[in-house]
C-alpha positions in Angstrom: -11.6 27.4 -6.7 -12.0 30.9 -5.7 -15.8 31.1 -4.8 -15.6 27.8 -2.6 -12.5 29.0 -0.5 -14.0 32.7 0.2 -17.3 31.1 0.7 -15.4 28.9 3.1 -13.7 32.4 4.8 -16.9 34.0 4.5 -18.5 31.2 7.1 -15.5 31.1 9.9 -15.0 34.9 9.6 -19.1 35.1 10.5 -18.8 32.3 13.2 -15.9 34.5 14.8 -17.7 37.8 14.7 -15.3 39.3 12.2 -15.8 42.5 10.2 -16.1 41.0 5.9 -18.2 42.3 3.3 -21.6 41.4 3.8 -22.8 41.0 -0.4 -23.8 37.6 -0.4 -22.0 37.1 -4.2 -19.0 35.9 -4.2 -15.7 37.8 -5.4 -15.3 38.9 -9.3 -12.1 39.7 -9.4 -10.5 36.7 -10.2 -11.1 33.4 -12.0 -9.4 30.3 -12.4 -7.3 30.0 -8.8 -5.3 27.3 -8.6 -2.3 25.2 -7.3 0.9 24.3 -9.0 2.5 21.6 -7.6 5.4 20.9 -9.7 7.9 22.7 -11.8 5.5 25.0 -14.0 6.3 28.1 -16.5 7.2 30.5 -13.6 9.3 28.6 -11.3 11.1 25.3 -10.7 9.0 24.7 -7.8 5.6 24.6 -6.6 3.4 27.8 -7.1 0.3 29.2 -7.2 -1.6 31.1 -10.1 -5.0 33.1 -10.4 -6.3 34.9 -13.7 -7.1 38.6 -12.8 -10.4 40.3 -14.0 -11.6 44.0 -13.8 -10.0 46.6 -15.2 -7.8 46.9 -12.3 -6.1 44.2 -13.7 -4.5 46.7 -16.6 -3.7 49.0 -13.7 0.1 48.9 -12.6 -0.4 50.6 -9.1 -3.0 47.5 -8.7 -0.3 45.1 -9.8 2.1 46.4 -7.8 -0.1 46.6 -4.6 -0.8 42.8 -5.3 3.0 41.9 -5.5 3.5 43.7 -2.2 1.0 42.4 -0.5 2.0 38.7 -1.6 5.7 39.3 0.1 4.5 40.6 3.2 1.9 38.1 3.7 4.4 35.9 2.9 7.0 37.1 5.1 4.5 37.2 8.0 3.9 33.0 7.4 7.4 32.6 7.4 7.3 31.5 4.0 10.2 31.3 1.3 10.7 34.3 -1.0 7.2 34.2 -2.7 9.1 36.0 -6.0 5.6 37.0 -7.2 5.5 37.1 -11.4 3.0 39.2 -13.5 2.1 37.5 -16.8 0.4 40.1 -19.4 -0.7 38.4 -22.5 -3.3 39.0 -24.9 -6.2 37.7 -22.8 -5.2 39.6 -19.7 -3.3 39.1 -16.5 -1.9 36.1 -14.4 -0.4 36.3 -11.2 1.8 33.7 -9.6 4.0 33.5 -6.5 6.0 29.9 -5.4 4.5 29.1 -2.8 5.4 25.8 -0.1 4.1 22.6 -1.2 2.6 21.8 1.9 0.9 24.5 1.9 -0.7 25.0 -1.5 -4.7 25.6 -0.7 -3.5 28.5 1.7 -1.5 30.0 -0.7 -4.1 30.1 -3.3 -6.4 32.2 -0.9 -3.2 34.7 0.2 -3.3 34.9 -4.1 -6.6 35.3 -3.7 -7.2 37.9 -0.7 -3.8 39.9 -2.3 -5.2 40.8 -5.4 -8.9 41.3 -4.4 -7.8 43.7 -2.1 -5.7 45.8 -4.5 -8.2 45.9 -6.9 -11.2 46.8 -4.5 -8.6 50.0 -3.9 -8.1 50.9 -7.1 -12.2 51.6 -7.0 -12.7 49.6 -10.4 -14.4 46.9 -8.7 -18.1 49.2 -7.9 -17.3 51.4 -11.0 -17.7 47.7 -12.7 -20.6 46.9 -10.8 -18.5 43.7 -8.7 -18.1 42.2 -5.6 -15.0 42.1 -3.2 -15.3 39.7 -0.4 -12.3 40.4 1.8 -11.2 41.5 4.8 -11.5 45.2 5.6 -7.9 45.9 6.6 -4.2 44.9 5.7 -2.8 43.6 9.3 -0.5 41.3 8.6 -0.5 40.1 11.6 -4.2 39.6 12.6 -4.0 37.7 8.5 -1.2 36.0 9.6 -2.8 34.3 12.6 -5.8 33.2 10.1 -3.6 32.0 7.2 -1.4 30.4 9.4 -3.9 28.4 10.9 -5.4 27.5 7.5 -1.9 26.2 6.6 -1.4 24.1 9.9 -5.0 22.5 8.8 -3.4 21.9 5.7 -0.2 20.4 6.2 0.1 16.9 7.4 2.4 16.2 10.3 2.5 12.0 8.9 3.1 13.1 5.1 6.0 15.6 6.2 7.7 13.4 8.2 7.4 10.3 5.1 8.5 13.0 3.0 11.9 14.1 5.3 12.5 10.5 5.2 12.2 9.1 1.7 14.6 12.8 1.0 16.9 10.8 3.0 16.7 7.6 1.3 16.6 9.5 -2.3 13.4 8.8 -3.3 10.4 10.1 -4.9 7.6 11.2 -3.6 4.2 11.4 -5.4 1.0 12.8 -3.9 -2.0 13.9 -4.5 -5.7 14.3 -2.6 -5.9 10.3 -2.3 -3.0 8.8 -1.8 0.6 9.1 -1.1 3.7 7.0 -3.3 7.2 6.5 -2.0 9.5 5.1 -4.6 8.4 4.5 -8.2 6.9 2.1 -10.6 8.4 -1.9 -9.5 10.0 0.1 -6.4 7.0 1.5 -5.0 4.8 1.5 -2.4 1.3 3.7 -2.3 -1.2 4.3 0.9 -4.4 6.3 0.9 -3.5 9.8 2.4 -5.9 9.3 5.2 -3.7 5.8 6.8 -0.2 6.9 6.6 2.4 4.2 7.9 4.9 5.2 10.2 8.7 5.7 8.6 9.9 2.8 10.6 7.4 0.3 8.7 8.2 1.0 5.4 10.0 -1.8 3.6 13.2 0.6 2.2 15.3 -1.9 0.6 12.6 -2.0 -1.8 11.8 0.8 -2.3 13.8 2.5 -5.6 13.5 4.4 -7.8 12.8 4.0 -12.1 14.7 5.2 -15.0 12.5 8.0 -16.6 12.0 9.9 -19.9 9.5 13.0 -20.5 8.9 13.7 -24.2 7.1 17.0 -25.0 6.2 18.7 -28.5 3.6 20.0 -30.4 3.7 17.0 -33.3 5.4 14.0 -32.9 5.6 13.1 -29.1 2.7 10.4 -29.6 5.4 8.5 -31.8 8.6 9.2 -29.9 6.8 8.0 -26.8 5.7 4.5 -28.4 9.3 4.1 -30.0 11.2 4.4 -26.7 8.5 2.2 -24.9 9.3 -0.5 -27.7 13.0 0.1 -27.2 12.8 -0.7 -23.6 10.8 -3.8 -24.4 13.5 -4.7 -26.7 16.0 -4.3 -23.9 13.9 -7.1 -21.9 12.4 -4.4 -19.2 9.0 -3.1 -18.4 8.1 -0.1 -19.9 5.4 2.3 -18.6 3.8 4.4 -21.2 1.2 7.2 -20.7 0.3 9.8 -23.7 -3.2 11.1 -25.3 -4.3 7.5 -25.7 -4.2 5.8 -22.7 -1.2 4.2 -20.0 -0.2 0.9 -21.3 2.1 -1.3 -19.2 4.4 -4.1 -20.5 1.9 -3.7 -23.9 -1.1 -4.1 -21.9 -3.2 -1.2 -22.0 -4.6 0.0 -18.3 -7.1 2.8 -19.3 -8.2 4.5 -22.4 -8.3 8.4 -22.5 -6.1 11.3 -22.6 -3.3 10.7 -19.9 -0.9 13.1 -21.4 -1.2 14.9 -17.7 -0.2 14.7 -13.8 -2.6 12.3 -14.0 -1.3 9.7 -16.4 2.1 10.0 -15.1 1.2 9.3 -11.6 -0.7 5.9 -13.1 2.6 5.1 -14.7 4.8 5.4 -11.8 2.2 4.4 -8.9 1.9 0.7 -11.1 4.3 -2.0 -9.9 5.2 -3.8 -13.0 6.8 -0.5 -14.5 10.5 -0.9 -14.8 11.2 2.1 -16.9 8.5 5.1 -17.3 8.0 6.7 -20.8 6.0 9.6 -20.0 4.5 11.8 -23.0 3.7 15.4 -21.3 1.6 17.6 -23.1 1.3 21.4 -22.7 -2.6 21.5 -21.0 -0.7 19.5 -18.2 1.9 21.7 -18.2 0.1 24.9 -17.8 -2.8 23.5 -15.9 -0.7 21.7 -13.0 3.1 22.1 -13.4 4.9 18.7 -14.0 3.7 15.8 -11.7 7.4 15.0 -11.0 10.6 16.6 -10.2 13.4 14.0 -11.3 13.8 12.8 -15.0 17.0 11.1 -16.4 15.9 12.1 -19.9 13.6 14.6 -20.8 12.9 15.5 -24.7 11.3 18.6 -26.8 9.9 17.2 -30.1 9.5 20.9 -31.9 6.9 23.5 -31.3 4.4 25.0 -33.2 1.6 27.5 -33.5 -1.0 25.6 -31.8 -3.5 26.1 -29.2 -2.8 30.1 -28.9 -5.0 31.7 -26.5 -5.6 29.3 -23.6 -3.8 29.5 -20.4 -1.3 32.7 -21.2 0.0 31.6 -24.3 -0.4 34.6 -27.1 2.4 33.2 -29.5 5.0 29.9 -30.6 7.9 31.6 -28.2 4.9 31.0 -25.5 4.7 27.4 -26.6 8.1 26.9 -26.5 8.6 28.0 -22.6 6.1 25.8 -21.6 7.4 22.5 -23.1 10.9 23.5 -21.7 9.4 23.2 -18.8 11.1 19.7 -18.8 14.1 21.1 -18.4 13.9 21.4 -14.4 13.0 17.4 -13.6 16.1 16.6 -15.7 18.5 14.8 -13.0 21.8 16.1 -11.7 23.6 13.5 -14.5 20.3 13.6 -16.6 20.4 14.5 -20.6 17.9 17.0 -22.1 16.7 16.2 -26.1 15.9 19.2 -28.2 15.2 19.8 -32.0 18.4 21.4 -33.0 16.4 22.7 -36.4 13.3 24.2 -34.4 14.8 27.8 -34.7 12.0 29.0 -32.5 13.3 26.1 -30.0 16.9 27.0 -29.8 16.5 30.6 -29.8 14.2 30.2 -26.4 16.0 27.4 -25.0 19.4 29.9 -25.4 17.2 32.2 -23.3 16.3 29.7 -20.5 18.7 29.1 -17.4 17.5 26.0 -16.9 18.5 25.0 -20.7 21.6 26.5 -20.0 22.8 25.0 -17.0 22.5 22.2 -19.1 24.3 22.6 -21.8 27.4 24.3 -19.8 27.6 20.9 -18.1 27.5 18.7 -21.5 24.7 17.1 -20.8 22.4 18.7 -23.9 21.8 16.6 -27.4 20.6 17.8 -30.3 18.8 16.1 -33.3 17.3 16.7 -36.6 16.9 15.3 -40.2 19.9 16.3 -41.3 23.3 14.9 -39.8 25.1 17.9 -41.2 22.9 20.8 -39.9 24.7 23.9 -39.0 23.4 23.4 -35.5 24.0 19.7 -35.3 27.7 20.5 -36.3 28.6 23.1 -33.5 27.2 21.6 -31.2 29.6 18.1 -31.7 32.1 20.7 -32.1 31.6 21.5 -28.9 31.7 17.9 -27.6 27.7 17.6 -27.9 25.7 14.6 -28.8 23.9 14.5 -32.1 21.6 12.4 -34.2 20.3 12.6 -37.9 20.5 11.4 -41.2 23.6 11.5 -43.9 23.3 9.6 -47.1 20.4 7.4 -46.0 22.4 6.7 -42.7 21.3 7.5 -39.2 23.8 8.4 -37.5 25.1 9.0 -33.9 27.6 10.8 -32.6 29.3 13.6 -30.6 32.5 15.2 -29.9 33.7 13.5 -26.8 33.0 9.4 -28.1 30.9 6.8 -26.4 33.1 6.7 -23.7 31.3 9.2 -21.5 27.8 7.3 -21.3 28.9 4.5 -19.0 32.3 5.3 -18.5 33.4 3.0 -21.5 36.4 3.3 -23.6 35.9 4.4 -27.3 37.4 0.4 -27.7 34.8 -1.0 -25.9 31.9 0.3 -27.1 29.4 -1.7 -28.8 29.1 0.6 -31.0 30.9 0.6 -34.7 32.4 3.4 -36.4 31.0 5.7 -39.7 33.3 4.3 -42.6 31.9 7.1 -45.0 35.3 8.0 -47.1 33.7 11.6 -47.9 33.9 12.9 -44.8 37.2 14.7 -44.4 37.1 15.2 -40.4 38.8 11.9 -38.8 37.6 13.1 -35.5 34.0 13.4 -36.2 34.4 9.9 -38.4 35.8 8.5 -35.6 32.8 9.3 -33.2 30.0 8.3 -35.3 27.7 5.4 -35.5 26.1 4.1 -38.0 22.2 2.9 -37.0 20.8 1.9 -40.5 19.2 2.7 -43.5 16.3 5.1 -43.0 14.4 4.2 -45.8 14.6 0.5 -44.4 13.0 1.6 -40.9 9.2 1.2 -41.5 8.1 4.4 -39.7 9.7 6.8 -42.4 7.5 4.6 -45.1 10.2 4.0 -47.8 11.9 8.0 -46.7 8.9 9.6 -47.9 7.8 10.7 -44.0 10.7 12.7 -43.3 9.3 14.4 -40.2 9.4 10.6 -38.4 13.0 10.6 -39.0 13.3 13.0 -36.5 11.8 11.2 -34.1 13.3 8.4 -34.5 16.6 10.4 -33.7 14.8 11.9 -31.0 14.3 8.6 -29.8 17.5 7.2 -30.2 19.1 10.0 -28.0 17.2 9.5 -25.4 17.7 6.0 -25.1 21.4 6.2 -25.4 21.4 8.8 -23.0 18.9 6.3 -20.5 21.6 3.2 -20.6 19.3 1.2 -23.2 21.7 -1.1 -25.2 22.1 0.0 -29.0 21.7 -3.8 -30.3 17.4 -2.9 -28.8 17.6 0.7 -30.3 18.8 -0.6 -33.4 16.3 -3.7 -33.5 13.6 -1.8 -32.9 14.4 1.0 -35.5 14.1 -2.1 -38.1 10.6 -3.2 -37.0 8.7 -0.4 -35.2 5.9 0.6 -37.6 5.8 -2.1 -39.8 2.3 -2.9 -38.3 -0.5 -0.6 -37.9 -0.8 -1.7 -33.6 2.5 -1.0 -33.5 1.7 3.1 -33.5 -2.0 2.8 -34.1 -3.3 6.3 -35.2 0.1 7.7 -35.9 0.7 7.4 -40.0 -0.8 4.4 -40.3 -0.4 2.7 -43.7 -3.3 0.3 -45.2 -3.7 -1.1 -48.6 -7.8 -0.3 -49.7 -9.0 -1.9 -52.8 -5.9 -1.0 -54.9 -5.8 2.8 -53.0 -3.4 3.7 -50.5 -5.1 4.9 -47.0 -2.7 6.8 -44.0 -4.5 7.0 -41.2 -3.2 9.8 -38.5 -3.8 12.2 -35.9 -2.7 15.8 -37.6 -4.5 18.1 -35.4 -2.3 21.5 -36.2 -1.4 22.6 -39.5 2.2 21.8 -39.7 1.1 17.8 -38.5 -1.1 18.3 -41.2 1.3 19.8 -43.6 3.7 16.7 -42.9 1.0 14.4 -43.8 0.0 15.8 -46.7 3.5 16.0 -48.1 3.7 12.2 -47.4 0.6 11.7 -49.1 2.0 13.7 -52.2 5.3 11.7 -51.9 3.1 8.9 -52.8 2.3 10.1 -56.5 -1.3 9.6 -55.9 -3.4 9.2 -58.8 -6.1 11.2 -56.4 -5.7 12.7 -53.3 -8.7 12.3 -51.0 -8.7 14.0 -47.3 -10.7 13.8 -44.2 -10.8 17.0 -42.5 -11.9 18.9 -38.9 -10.6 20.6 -36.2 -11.4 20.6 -32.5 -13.2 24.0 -31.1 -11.0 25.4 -28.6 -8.8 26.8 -31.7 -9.4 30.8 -32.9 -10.6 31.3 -36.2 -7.3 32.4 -37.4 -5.5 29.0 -36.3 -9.0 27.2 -37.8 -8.9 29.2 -41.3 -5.0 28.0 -41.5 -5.7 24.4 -41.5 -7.8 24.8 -44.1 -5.3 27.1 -46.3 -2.6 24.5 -45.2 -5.1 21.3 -46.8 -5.9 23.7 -49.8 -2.3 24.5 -50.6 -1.7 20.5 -51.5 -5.2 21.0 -54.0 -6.8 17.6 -53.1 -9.0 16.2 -55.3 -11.6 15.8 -52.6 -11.7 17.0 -49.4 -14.5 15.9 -46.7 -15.2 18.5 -43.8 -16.5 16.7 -40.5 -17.8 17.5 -37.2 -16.5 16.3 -33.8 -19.7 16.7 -31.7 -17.0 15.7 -28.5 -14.8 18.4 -29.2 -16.9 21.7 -29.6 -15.1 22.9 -26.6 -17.7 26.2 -26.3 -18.2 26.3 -30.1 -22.0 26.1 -32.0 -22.8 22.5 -33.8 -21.8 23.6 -37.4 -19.6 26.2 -36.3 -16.2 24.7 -37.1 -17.0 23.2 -40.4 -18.5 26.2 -41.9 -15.2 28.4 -41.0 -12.8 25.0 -42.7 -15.1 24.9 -45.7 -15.1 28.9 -46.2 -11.0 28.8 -45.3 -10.9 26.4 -48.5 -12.7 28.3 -50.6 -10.6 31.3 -49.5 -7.9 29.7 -50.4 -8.8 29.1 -54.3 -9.6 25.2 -53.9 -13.5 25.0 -56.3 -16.3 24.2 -54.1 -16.6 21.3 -56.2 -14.0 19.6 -54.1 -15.4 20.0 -51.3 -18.2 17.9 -49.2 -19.7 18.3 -45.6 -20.3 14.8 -44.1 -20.8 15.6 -40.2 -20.6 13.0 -39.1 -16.8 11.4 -38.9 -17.5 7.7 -39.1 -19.8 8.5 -42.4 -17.2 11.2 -43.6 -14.7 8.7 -43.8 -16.8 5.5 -45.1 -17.8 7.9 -47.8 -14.1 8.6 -49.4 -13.3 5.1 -48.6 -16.1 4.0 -51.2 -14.9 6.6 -53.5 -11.8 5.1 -54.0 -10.4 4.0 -56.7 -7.0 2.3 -57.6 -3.8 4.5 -57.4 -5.4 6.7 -55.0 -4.5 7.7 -51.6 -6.6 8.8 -48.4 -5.6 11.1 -46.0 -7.9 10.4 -42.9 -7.0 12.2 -39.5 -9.2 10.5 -37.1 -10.1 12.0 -33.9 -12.4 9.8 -32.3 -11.4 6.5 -30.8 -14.6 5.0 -31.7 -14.3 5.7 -35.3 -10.6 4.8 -35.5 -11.9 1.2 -34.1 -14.8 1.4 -36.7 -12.3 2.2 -39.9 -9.6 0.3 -38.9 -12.2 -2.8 -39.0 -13.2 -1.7 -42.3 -9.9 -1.6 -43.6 -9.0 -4.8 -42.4 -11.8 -6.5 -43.6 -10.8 -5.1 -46.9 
């Protein structure tokens, strides 16, 4: 952080004699310094970012001042290009440079020194009453000396010369302040960062690498992630699975929590019984750290929506939508990037994204949605793509090219069988397709009434054709997968209660919510009964549209809760009152609505309310409380 590593500057500047600032405060004109150190939303490599405060900040001579001072500093280290990025959005300014891996912590104080220095000069620092700790000139090469030292301290002669060497053997490398990975998941080794082995030592005919998928989205990734991981089961490997509830190995779960991050990947591929890593990446990762890896052979994009606006540079969906394509720089030279050809908002930033592009100029982009037929679906096997969705009831796979160009099969040999459906009138495209089953028949769409599962079930199914998995355990597992509630617990779960019909979910944005409700609906309910609550790090705006979005399917009883663990900065109370004025905003009688704060009682209360022919909505948000009703539901 900023105030530790100027503090730090502060000290060996005074032990030298050097001229600083002597205010004993540290700097205020920047929060939130940190280190990137994978692919991120500026670049494709490691970087470093800092949030810029004072009104200097809104000043481009500032800005530009910072930028400069970034490349020549740079320049001075020897460093790469720096390419340094200003990011205005509607909370203010970030600034980023890439930055050498090795050399991370330095870079974030050259961040650091460059922009409190351009905004001491702009004056708006004592008009605003803040502190600048710096040093009183720009001599790059008296700054150079320092930083360069500081970098030297910094980089590890033992971890470079591991790294040079597992580059030659193409493998991965994985570190972090502990310890140090070569290889991944059954075909690595890990050492604490401080007791380094020697090149020569390592065992290298073990080490290898694992296949690896990244799945990304606003709604569904939870889901997709579980699916593949049973796939590869099916297919008689070891699958690796971290998301927002835990890293599970081989169906044995190895910690509980949200390891949707750097963090949960790293457990995935550091643990030695992984033979295939399913890695569900969420956007706080994203933003917060880059990616943890650099190499995927699949990486998918669920769909975005508007969802967590406001935190970390992100003002709008298009915002959303860079960040999860993020993915698109780890997928391998070979690899196969997933995206939701109906997400308009998806496509239309993906067509703006080089990374995206290089892609799809080199075949290696599928598309997917509901519908088989879509417009986008249908150019894009036009143009030799692959494509998954639903015709008639069918899921079905297909491109332009034929199977042939997985595994360098023949159309002949493929294990897969030909679409037979007479009303198509294109031999080519009938020719190409597969048929994967009935989609009312696979228990995750619940009879066809959860439409939004369907695609990711064909999310799924891309990726796993695109990974190697056979099609007789993609197909297998499309028949089974969801007909128990372990089997995606928290994720549309479907229980029987006292002659009542209960779905237990997640939906924490409105279009999750939306999706669940219309389930629910799709369910001819004789009442409609729904949990509700919302974490606190939403606006009021996105909090006030969850309500309107519950509202606008007029339940016959909505409970609003708390979640005393998610206030993220908000009052007790705070978020319930805004959903329970939101509802009444948006026409539904107070007389539908109850307050229960706590979510364990919330939820007992509409399960005792029940009646036969009903069906409960619950989106659960608390572990505890998802053990606690799914006991009560069992027990009946």
């Amino acid at each position: 952080m900023a105030c530790a590593s100027w503090a730090k500057w502060r000290t060996e500047c005074a032990a030298r004699g050097a001229t600083i600032d002597d205010a004993e405060d540290p700097p205020l004109a920047h929060e939130d310094s940190r280190r990137l150190p994978g692919p991120n939303r500026w670049f494709d490599r490691p970087a470093v970012v800092l949030a810029a405060l004072s009104k200097a900040a809104q000043d481009p001579t500032a800005l530009q001042a910072w930028a400069q001072r970034v490349q020549g500093l740079c320049a001075a280290l020897g460093w790469p290009l720096p390419q340094p990025q200003v990011q205005t959005h509607a909370q203010g300014v970030m600034l980023a440079f890439a930055a050498p891996d090795d050399s991370l912590l330095t870079a974030t104080e050259v961040n650091e020194w460059a922009w409190e220095r351009s905004a001491a000069d702009t004056g708006a620092l004592a008009r605003e009453g803040m502190t600048a700790l710096q040093p009183k000139h720009d001599d790059l090469a008296l700054l150079a000396v320092e930083f360069q030292r500081r970098a030297a301290a910094e980089r590890s002669g033992p971890l470079a010369r591991l790294k040079a060497a597992a580059r030659a053997h193409s493998l991965p490398v994985f570190d972090d302040d502990d310890s140090v990975t070569i290889g991944a998941g059954s075909g690595s080794r890990t050492w604490p960062r401080a007791a380094l082995p020697l090149p020569l030592d390592l065992p290298w005919p073990a080490l290898h690498d694992v296949p690896t998928i990244l799945v990304t989205g606003s709604n569904g990734k939870t889901t997709t992630t579980r699916l593949l991981a049973a796939m590869v089961q099916a297919a008689g490997q070891v699958p690796g699975l971290c998301g927002t509830e835990g890293v599970v190995v081989g169906g044995e779960t190895q910690a509980l929590g949200d390891y949707a991050g750097p963090a949960g990947a790293r457990a995935v591929l550091r643990h030695p019984g992984v033979q295939f890593a399913v890695l569900e990446t969420a956007r706080g990762g994203l933003l917060r750290r880059g990616l943890a890896l650099r190499r995927a052979d699949v990486a998918v994009v669920t769909n975005v929506s508007a969802d967590h606006l406001g935190e970390y540079g992100i003002d709008n969906v298009q915002d959303i939508a860079r960040a999860k394509l993020v993915l698109a720089h780890a997928v391998a030279e070979g690899g196969t990037l997933v995206l939701n050809g109906s997400d308009a908002v998806l496509m239309a930033v993906a067509d703006q994204t080089p990374a995206v592009q290089a892609i799809d100029a080199a075949h290696r982009l599928s598309l997917f949605a509901q519908d088989y037929d879509h417009p986008a679906l249908a150019a894009h096997r036009a143009q030799g793509g692959w494509t998954c969705g639903a015709r008639g009831g069918l899921l079905l796979l297909g491109d332009g090219y034929g199977y042939g160009h997985r595994h360098g099969e023949t159309e002949t040999d493929s294990d897969s069988d030909s679409d037979s459906d007479s009303n198509s009138d294109n031999d080519y495209d009938r020719n190409r397709t597969t048929q994967l089953g009935c989609t009312p028949a696979m228990p995750l769409t619940l009879q066809g009434a959860a439409g939004y599962n369907l695609e990711n079930i064909a999310a799924a199914v891309l990726a796993a054709w695109a990974a190697g998995l056979p099609l007789a355990a993609v197909t297998s597992t499309l028949q089974t997968f969801g007909a128990q509630p372990q089997d995606n617990p928290g994720r549309l779960e479907r229980w029987a209660w006292r002659g009542a019909t209960v779905l237990v979910d997640y939906a924490h944005n409105p279009d999750g919510l939306a999706q669940l409700l219309t389930v629910a609906r799709a369910l001819q309910p004789r009442r409609l009964g729904l949990l509700l609550g919302q974490a606190g790090n939403r606006d009021d705006a996105a909090i006030t549209a969850l309500a309107h979005t519950a509202a606008g399917f007029v339940p016959d009883s909505i409970v609003v809760k708390e979640l005393p663990a998610m206030l993220r900065g908000r009052a007790l109370g705070e978020v319930p009152a805004l959903l329970l004025q939101g509802l009444v905003a948006a026409g539904l009688p107070l007389g539908h609505c109850r307050r229960i704060d706590d979510e364990a009682a919330a939820a007992r209360w509409l399960l005792d309310e029940a009646a036969p022919g009903d069906v409960l909505v619950l989106p659960v948000h608390t572990s505890s409380v998802r053990a606690a009703v799914t006991a009560w539901l069992q027990a009946g």
